[in-house]
mmCIF file of the N, C-alpha and C atoms, coordinates in Angstrom:
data_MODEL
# 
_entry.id   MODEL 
# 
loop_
_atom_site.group_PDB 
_atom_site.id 
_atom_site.type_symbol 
_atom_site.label_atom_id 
_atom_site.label_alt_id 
_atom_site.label_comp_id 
_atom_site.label_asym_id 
_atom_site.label_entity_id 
_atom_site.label_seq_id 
_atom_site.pdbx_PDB_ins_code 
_atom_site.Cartn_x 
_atom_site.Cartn_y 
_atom_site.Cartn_z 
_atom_site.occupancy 
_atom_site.B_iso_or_equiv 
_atom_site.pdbx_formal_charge 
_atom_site.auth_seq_id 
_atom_site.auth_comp_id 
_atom_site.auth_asym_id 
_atom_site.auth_atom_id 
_atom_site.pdbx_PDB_model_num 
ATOM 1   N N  . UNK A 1 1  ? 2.969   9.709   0.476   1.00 0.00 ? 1  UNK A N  1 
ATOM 2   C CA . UNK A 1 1  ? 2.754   8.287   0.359   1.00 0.00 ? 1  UNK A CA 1 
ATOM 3   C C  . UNK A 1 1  ? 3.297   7.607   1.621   1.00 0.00 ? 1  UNK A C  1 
ATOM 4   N N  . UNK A 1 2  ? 2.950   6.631   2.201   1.00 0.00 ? 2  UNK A N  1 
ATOM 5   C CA . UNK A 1 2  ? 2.893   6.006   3.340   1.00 0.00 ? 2  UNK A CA 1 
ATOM 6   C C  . UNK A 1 2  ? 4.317   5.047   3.397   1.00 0.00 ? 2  UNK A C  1 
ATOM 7   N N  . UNK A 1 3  ? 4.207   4.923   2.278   1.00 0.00 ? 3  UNK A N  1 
ATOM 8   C CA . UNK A 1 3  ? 5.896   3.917   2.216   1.00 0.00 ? 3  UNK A CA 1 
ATOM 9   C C  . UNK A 1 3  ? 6.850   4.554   2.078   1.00 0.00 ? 3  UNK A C  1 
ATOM 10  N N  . UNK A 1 4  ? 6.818   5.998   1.405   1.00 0.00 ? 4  UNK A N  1 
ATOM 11  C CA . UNK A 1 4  ? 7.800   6.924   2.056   1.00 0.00 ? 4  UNK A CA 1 
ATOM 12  C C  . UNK A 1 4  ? 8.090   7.652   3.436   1.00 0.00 ? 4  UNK A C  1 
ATOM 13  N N  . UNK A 1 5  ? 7.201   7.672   3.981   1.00 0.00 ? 5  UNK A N  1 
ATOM 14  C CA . UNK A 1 5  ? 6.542   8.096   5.133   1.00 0.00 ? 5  UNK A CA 1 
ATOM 15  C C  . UNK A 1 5  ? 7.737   7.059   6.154   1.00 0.00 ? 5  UNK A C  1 
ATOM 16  N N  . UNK A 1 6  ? 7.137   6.013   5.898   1.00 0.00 ? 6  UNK A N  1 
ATOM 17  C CA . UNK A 1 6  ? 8.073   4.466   7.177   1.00 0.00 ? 6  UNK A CA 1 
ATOM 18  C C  . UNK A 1 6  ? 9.246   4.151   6.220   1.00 0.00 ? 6  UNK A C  1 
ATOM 19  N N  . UNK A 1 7  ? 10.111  4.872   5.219   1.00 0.00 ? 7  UNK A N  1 
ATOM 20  C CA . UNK A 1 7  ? 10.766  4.899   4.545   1.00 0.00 ? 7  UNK A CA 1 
ATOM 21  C C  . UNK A 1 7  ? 11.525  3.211   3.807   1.00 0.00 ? 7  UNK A C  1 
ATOM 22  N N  . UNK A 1 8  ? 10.718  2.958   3.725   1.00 0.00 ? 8  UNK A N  1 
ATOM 23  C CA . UNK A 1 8  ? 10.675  1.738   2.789   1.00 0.00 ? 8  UNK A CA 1 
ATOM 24  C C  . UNK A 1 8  ? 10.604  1.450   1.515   1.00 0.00 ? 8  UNK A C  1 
ATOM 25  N N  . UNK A 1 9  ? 11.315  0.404   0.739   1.00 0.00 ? 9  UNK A N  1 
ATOM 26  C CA . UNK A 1 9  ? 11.027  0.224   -0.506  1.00 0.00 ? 9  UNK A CA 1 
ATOM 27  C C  . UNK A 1 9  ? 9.446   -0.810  -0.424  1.00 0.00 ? 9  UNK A C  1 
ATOM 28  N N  . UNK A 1 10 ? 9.520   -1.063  -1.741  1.00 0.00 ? 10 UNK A N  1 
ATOM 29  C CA . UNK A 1 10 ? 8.414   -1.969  -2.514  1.00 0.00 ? 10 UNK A CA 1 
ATOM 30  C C  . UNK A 1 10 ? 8.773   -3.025  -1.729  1.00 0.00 ? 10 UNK A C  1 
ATOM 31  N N  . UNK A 1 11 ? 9.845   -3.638  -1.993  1.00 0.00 ? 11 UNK A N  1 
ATOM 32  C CA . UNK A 1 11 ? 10.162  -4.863  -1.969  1.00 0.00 ? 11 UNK A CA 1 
ATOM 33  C C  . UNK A 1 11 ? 10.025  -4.945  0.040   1.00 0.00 ? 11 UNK A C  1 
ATOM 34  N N  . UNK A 1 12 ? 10.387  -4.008  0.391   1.00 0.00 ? 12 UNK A N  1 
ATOM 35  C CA . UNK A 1 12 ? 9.922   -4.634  1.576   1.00 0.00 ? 12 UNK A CA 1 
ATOM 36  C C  . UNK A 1 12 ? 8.662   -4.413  2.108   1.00 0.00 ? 12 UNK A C  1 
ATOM 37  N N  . UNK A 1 13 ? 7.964   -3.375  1.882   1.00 0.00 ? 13 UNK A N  1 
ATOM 38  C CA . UNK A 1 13 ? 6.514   -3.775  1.957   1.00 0.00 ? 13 UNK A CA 1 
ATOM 39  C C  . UNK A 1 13 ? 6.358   -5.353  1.135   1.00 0.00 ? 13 UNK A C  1 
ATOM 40  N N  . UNK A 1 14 ? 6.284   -5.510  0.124   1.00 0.00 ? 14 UNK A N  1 
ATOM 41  C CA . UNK A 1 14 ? 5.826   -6.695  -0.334  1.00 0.00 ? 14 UNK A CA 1 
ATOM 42  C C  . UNK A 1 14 ? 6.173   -7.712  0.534   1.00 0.00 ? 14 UNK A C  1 
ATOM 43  N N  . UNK A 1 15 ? 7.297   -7.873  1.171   1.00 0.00 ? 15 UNK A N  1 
ATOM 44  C CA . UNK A 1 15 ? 7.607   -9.288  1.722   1.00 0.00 ? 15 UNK A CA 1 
ATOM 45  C C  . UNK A 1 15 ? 6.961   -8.992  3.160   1.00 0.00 ? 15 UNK A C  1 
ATOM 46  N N  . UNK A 1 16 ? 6.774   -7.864  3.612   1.00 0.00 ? 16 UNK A N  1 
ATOM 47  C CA . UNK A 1 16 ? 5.799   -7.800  4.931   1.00 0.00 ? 16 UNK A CA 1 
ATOM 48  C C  . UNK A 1 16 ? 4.942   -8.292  4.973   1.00 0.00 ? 16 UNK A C  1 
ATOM 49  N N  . UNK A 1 17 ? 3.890   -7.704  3.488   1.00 0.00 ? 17 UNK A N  1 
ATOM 50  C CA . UNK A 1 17 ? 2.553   -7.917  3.533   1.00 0.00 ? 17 UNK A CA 1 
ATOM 51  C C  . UNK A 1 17 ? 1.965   -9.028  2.885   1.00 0.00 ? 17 UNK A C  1 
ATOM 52  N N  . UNK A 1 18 ? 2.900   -9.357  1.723   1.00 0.00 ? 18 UNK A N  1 
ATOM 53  C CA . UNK A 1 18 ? 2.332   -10.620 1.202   1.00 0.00 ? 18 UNK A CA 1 
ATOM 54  C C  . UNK A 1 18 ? 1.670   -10.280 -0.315  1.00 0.00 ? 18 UNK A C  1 
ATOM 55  N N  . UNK A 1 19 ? 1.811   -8.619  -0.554  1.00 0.00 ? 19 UNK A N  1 
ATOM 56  C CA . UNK A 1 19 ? 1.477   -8.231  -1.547  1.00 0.00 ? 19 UNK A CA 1 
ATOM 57  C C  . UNK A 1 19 ? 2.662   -7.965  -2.412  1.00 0.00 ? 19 UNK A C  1 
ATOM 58  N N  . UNK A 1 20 ? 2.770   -8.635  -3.408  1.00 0.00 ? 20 UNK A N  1 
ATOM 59  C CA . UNK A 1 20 ? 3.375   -8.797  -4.613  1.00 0.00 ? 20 UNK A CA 1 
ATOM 60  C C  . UNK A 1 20 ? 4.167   -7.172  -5.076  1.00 0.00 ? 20 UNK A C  1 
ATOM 61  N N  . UNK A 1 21 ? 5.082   -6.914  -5.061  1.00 0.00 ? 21 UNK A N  1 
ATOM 62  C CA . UNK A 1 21 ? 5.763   -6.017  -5.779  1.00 0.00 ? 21 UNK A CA 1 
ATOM 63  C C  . UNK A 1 21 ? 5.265   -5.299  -6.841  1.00 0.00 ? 21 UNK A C  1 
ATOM 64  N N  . UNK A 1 22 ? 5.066   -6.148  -8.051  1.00 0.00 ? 22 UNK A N  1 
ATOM 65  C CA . UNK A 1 22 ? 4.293   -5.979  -9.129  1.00 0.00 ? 22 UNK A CA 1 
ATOM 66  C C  . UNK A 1 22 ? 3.256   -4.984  -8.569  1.00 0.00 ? 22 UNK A C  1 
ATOM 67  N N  . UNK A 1 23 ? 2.186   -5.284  -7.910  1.00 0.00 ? 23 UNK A N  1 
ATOM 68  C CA . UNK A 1 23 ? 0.823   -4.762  -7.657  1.00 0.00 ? 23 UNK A CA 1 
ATOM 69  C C  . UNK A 1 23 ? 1.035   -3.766  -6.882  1.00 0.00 ? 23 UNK A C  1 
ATOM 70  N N  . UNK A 1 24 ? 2.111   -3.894  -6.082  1.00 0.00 ? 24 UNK A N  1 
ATOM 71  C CA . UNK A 1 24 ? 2.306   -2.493  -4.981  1.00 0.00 ? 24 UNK A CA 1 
ATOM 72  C C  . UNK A 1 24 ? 2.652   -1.571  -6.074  1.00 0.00 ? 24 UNK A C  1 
ATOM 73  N N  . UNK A 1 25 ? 3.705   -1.431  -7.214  1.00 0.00 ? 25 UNK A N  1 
ATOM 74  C CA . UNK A 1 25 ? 3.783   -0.776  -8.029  1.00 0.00 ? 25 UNK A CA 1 
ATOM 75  C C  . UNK A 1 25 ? 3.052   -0.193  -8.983  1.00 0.00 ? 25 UNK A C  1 
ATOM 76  N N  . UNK A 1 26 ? 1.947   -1.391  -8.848  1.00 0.00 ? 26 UNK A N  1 
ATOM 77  C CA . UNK A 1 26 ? 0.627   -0.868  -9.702  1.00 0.00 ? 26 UNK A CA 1 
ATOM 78  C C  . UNK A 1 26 ? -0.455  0.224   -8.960  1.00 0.00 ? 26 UNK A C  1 
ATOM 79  N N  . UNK A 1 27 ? -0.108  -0.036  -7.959  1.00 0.00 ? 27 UNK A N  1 
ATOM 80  C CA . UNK A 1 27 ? -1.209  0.371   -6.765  1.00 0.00 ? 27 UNK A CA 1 
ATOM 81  C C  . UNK A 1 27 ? -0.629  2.211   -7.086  1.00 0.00 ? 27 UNK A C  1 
ATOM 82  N N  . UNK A 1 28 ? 0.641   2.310   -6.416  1.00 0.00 ? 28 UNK A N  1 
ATOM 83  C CA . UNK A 1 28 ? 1.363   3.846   -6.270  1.00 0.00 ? 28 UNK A CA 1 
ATOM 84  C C  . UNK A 1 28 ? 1.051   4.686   -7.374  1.00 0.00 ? 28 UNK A C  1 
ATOM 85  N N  . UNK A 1 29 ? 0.820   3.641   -8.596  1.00 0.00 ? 29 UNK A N  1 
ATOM 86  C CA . UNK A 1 29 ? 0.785   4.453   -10.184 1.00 0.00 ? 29 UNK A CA 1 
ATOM 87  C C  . UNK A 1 29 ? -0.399  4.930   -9.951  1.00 0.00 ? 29 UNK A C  1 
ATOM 88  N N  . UNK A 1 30 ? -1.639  3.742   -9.746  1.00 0.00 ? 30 UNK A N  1 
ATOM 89  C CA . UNK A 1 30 ? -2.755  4.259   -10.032 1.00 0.00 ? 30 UNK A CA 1 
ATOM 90  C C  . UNK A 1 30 ? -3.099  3.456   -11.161 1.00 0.00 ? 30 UNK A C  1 
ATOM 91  N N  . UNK A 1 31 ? -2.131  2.387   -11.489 1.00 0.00 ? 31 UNK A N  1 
ATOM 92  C CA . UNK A 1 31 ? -2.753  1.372   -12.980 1.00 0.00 ? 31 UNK A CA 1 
ATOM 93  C C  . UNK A 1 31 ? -3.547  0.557   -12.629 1.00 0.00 ? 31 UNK A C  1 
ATOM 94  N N  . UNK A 1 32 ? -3.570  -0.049  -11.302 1.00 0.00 ? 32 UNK A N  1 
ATOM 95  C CA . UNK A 1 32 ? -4.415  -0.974  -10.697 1.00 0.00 ? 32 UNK A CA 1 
ATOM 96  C C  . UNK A 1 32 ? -4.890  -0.162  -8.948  1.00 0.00 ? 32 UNK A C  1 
ATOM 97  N N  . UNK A 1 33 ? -6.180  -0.679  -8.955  1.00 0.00 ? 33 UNK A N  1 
ATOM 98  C CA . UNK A 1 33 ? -6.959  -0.221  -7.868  1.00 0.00 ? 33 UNK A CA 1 
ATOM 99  C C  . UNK A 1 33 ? -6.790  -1.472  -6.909  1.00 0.00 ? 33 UNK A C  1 
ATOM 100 N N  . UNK A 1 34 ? -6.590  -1.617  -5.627  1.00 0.00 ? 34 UNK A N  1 
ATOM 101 C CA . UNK A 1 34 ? -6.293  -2.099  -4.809  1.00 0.00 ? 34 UNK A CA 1 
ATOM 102 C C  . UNK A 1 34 ? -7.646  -3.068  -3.964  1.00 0.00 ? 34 UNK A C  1 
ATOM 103 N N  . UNK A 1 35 ? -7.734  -4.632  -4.024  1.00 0.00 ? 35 UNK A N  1 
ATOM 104 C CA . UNK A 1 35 ? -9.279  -5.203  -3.620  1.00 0.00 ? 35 UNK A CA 1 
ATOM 105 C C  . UNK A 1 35 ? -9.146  -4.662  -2.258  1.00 0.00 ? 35 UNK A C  1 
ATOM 106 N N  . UNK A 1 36 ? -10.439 -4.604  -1.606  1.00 0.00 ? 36 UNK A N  1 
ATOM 107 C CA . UNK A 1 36 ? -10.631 -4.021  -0.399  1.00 0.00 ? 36 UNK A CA 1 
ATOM 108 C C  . UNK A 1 36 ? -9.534  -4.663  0.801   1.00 0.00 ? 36 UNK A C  1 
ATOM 109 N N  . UNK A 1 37 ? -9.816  -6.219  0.827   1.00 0.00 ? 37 UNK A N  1 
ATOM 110 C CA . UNK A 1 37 ? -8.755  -7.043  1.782   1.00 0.00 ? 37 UNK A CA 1 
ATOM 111 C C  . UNK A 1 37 ? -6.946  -6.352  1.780   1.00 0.00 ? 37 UNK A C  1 
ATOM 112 N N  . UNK A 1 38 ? -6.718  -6.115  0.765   1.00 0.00 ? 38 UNK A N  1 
ATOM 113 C CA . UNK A 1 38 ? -5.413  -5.663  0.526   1.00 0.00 ? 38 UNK A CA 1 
ATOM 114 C C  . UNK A 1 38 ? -5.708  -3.977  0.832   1.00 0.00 ? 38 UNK A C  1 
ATOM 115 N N  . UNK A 1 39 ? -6.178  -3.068  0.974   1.00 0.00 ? 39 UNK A N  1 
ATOM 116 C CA . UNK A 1 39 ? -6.174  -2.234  1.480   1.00 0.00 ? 39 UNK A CA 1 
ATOM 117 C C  . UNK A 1 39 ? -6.500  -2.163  2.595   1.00 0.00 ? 39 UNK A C  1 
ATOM 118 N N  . UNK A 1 40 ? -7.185  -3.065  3.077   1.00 0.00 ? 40 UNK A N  1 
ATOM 119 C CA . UNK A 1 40 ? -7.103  -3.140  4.816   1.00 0.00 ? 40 UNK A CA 1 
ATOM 120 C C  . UNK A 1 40 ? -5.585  -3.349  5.578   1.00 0.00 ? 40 UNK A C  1 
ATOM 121 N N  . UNK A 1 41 ? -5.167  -4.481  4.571   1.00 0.00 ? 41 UNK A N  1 
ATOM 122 C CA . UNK A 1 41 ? -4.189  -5.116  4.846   1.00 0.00 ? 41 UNK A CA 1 
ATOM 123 C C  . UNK A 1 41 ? -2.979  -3.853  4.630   1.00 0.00 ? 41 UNK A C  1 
ATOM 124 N N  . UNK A 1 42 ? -2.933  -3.291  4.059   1.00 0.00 ? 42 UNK A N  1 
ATOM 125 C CA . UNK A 1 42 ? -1.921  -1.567  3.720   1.00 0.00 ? 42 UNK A CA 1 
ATOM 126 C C  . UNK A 1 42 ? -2.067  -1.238  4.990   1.00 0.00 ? 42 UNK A C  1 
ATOM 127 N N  . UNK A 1 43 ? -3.525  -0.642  5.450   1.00 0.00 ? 43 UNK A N  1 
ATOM 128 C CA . UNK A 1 43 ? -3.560  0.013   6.011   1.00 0.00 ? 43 UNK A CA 1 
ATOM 129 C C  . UNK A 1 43 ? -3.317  -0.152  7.066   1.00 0.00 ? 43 UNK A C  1 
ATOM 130 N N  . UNK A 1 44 ? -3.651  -1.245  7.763   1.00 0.00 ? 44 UNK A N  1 
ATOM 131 C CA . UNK A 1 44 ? -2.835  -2.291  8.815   1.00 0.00 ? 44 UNK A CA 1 
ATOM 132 C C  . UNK A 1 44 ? -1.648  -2.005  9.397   1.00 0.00 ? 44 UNK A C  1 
ATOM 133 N N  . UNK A 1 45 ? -0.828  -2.409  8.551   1.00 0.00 ? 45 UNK A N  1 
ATOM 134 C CA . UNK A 1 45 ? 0.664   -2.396  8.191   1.00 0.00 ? 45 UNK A CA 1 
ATOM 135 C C  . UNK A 1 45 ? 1.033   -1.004  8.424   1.00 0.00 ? 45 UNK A C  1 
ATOM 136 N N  . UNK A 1 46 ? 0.527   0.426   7.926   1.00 0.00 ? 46 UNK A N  1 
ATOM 137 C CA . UNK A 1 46 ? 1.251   1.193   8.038   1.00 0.00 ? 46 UNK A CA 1 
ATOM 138 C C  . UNK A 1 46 ? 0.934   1.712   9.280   1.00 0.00 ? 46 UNK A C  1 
ATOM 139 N N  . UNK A 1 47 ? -0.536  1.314   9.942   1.00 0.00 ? 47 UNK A N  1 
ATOM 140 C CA . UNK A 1 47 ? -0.815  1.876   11.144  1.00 0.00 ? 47 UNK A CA 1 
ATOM 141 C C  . UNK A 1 47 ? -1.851  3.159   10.761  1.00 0.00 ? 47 UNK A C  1 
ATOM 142 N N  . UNK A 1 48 ? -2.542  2.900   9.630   1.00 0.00 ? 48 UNK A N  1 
ATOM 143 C CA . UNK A 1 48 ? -3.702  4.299   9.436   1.00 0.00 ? 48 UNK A CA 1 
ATOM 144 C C  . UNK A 1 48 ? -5.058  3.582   9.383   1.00 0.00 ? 48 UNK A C  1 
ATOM 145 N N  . UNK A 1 49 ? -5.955  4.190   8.777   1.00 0.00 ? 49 UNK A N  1 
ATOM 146 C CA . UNK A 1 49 ? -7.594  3.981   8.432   1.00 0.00 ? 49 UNK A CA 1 
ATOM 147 C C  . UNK A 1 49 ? -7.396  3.116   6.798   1.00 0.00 ? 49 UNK A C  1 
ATOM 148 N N  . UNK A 1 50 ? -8.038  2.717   6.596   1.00 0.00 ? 50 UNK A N  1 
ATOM 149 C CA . UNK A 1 50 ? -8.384  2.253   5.040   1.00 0.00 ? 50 UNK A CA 1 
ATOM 150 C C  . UNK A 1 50 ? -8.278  3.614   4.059   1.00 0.00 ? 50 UNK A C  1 
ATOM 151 N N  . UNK A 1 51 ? -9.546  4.920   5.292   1.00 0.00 ? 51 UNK A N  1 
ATOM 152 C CA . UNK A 1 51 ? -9.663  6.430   4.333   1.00 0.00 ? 51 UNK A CA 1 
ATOM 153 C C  . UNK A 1 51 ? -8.660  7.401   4.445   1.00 0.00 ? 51 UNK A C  1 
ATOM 154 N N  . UNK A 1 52 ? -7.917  6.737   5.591   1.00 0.00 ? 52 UNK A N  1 
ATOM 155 C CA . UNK A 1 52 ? -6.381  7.708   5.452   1.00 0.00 ? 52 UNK A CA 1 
ATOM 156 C C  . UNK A 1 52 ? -5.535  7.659   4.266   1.00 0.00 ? 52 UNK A C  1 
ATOM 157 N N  . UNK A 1 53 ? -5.244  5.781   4.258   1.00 0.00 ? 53 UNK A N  1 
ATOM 158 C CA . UNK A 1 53 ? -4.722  5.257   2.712   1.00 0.00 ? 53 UNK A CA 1 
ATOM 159 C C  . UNK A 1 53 ? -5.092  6.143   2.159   1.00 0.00 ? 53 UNK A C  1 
ATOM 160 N N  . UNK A 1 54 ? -6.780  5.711   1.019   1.00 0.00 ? 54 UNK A N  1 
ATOM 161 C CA . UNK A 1 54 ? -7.217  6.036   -0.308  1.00 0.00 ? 54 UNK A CA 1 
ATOM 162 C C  . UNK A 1 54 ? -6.803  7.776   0.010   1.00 0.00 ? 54 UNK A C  1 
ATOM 163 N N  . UNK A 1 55 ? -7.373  8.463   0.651   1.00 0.00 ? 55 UNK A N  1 
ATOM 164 C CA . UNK A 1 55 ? -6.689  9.708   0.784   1.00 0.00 ? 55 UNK A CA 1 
ATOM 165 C C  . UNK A 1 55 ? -5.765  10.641  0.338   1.00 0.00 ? 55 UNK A C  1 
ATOM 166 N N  . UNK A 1 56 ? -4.759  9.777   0.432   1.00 0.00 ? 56 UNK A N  1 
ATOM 167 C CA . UNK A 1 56 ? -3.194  9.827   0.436   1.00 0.00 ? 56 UNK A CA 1 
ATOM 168 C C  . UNK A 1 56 ? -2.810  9.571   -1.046  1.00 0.00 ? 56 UNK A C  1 
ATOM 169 N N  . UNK A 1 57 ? -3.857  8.831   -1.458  1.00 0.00 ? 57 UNK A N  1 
ATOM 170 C CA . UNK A 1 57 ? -3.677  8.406   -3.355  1.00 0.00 ? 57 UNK A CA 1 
ATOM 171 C C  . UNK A 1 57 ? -4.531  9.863   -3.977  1.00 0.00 ? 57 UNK A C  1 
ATOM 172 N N  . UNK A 1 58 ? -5.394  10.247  -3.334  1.00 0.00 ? 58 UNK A N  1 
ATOM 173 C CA . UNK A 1 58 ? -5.783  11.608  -4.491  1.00 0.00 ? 58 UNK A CA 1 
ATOM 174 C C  . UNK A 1 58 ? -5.141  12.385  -4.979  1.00 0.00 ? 58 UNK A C  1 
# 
């Protein structure tokens, strides 16, 4: 996972990106699927592809 990777919590991805804690937590589970803008926006942030992300979730 990518936020282990740049060894970060939730909470600071969230206040980077603007994405809510809640949903980043939802996202890692797999309870909620991520809208495209916010996976750009991940992917952005960590410095990969959009298909590196989803990838990384299989």
């Amino acid at each position: 996972m990518e936020r282990f990777k740049k060894n970060m919590t939730q909470q600071e991805v969230s206040k980077a990106t603007g994405i809510s804690y809640s949903m980043l937590s939802k996202y890692e589970r797999n309870v909620a699927k991520p809208k495209e803008d916010n996976l750009k926006m991940l992917a952005e942030f960590y410095g990969i592809t959009v298909e590196e992300l989803t990838e990384d979730n299989r």
